[in-house]
N, C-alpha and C positions, 0 to 999 in steps of 0.2 A: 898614294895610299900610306905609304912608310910615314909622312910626315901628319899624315892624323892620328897615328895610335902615337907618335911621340907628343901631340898635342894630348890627348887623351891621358898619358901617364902622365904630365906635368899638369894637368887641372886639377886629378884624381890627387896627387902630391899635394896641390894649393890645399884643396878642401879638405884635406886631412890636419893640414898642419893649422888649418884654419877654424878646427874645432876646439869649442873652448871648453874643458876639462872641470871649471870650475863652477862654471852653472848648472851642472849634474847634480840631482838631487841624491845623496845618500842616505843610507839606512843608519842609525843612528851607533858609536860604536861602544860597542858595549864590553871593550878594553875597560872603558873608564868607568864602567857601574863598579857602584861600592859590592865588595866584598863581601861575604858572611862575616869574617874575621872584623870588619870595619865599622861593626852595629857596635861593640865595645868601645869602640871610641867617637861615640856620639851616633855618627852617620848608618842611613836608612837605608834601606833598600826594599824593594819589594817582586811577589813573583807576579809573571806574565803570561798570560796563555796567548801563543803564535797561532795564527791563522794565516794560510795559505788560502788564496781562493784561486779559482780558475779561470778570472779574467785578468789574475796578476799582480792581484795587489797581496800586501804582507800587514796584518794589522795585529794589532798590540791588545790584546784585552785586560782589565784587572780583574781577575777572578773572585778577591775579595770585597770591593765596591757593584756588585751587579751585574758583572761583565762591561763596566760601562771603557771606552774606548781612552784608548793612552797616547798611542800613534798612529797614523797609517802611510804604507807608501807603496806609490805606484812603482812596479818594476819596470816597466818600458813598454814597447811594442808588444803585443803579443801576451800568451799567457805563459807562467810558469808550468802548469801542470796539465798533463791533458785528461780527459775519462771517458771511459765505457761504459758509463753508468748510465748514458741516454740509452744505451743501446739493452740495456736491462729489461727482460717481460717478463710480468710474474701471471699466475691465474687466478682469479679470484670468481670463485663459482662455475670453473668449468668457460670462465670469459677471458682471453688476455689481456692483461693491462701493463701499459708501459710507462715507467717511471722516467722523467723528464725532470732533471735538476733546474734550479735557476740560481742566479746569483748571489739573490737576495738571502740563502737558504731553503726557500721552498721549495716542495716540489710540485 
């Protein structure tokens, strides 16, 4: 028995050291966005409205082109955020109605 859970740490070891760091997609880094101070010398920038959604992804909008899309990127497994907001019943006429988000924006 002793020598399967040393089997076991020494696989766990392999597969660790055996992931590769550099095929991880990142979020882009925004150390290197120009400046305010950096439109005086030619260079652009522009603002961004973040969106979080609940299945995990993080997207980029341009608020002044339409909202139309800049980036987007998956965070991993899983969602980032969680909500209670399926769990929301409102009344409408004396009836309950329960509010049901979805992904897409709708409810």
């Amino acid at each position: 028995m002793h020598l399967f859970h040393v089997f076991l740490i020494l696989l766990y070891s392999f597969v660790a050291q055996g992931t590769d760091e550099s095929s991880a997609k990142e979020l882009p880094d925004c150390s290197k966005a120009p400046k305010p101070s950096d439109v005086d010398e030619g260079k652009t920038f522009r603002e961004l409205f973040i969106v979080s959604t609940l299945d995990g992804k993080i997207t980029a909008l341009d608020p002044k082109a339409h909202g139309n899309l800049v980036w987007s990127h998956e965070t991993g497994p899983g969602g980032l955020l969680s909500s209670s907001l399926s769990k929301l019943e409102m009344h409408n006429r004396g009836q309950r109605v329960r509010l049901v988000p979805s992904l897409d924006g709708l409810l």
